[in-house]
C-alpha positions as CSV (number, residue, x, y, z in Angstrom):
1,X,-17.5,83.7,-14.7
2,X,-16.3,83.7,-10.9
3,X,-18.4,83.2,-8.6
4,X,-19.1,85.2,-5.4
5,X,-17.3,83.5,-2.5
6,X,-20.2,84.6,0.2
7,X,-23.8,86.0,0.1
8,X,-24.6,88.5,2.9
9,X,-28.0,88.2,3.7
10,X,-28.5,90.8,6.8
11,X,-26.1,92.8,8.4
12,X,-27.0,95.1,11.8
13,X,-25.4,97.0,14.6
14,X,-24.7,94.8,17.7
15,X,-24.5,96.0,20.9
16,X,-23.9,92.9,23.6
17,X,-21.8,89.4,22.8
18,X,-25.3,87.7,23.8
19,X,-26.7,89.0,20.0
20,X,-24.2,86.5,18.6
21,X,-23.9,82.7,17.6
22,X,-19.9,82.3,17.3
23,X,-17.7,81.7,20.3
24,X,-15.1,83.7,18.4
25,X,-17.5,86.5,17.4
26,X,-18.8,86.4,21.1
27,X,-15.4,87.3,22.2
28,X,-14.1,89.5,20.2
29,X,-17.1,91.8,21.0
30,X,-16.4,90.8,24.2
31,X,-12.8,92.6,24.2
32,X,-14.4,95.5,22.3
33,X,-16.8,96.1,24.7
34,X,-14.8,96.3,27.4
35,X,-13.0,99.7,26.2
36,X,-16.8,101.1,26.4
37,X,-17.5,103.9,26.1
38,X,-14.6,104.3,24.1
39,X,-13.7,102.5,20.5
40,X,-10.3,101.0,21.4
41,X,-7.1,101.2,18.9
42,X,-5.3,99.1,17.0
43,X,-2.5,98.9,19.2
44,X,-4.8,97.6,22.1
45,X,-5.2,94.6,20.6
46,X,-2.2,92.1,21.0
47,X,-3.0,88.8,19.9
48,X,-1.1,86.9,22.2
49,X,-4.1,87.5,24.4
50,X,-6.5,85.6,22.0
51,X,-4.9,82.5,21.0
52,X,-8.4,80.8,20.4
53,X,-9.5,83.7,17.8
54,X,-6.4,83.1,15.7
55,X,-8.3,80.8,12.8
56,X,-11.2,83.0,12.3
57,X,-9.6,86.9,12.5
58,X,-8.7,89.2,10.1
59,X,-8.0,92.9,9.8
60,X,-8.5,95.5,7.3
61,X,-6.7,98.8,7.5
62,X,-8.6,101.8,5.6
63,X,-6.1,103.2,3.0
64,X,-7.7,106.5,1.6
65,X,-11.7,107.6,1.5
66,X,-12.2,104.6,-1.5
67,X,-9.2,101.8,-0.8
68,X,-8.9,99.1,2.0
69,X,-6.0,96.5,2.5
70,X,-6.7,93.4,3.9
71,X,-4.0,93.0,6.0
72,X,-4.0,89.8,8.5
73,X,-6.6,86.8,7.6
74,X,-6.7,83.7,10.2
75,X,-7.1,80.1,8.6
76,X,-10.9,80.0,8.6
77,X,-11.7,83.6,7.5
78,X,-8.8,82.6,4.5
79,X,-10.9,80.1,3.6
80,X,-14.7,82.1,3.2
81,X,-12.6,84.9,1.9
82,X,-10.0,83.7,-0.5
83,X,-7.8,86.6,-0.7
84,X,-4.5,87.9,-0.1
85,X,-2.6,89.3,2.5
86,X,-2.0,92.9,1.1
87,X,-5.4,92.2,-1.7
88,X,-6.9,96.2,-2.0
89,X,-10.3,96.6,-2.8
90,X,-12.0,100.1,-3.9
91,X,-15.5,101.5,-3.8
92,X,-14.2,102.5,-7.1
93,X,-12.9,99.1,-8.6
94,X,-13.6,97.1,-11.3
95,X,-17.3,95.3,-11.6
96,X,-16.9,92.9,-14.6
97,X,-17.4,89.7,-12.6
98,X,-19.5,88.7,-9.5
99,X,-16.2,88.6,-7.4
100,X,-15.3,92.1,-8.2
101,X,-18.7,93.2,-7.6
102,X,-18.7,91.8,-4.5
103,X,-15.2,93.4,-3.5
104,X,-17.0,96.8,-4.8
105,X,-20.1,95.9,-1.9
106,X,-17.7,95.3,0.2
107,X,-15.5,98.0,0.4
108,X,-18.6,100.1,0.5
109,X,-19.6,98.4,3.2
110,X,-16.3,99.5,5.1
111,X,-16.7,103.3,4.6
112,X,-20.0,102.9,5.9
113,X,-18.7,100.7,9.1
114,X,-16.2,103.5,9.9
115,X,-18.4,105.9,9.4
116,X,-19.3,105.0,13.3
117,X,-18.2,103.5,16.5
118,X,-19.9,99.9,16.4
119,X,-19.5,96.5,15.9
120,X,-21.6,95.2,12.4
121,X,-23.1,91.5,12.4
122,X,-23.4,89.7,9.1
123,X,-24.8,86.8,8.6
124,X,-25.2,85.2,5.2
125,X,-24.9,82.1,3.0
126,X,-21.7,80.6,1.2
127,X,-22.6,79.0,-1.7
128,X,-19.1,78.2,-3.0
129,X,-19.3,75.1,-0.8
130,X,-22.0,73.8,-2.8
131,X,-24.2,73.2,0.1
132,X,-26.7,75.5,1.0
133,X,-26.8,75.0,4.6
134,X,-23.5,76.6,5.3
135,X,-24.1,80.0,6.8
136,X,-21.8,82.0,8.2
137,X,-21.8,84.7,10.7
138,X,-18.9,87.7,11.0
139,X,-18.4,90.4,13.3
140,X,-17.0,93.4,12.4
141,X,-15.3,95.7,14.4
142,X,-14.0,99.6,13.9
143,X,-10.3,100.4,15.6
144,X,-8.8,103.6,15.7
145,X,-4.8,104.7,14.4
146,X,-2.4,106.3,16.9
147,X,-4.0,109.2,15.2
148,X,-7.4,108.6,17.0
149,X,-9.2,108.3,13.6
150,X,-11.4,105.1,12.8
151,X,-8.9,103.3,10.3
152,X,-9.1,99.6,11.0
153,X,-11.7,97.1,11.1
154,X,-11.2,94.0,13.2
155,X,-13.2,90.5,12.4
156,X,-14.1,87.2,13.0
157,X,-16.3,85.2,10.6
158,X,-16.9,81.3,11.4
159,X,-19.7,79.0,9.8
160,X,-22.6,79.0,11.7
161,X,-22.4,75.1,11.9
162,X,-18.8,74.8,13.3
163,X,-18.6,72.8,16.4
164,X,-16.9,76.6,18.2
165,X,-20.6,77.9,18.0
């Protein structure tokens, strides 16, 4: 059996960096907020301009209505998420083990995300460190495509007892 890598317990809409824990999480929502009112793209992003952020990113592109690609994952976020570069998951995808199941949730989670303009906080347990302390808190961001269409979700996740906080 494989076990499930993360547990989200709560996930809600943020709208201010003051709503979150993580120094990384803080500014990323940070940058996003400052394209308000509009959701900024892809290509505003250049992550030369956020050295510190570089451990705990990642980025998922949309692929189709059901398929995402995750397509750059820092150090840290590697770590809670244990996946490949280039990994697809599908709303429609496989559900024999508690990690598929959980790549299922997750992508669901996604179409709902893009579904709107706003930044989702998660906060949530990992118990494949064995200690059930270790909570973790993600930010997750929508981007739009030179297209203009909500395609990309930017992130940070760090453990809610990492010396950053």
């Amino acid at each position: 059996m494989v076990e499930s890598r993360y547990e989200v317990l709560k996930y809600y809409p943020v709208t201010s960096k003051e709503e979150l824990i993580g120094s990384s999480n803080r500014a990323l929502m940070e940058w996003w907020l400052s394209f308000a009112p509009n959701t900024p793209a892809k290509s505003d992003f250049d992550i030369l301009d956020h050295i510190d952020l570089i451990p705990d990113i990642f980025l998922v592109k949309r692929l189709n209505d059901t398929d995402f690609e995750f397509r750059v994952h820092g150090e840290s976020a590697n770590n809670i998420f244990d996946d490949n570069i280039g990994k697809t998951i599908s709303t429609n995808g496989s559900e024999t083990n508690d990690k598929e199941k959980e790549d299922v949730r997750l992508a669901k989670y996604y179409v709902e995300l893009l579904k709107q303009p706003c930044c989702l906080r998660n906060e949530g347990n990992l118990p494949f460190l064995k200690k059930e302390h270790i909570r973790f808190e993600s930010l997750d961001c929508p981007l739009l495509d030179e297209n203009k269409k909500l395609t990309y979700i930017i992130g940070t996740i760090m453990t809610l007892d990492d010396k950053k906080t």
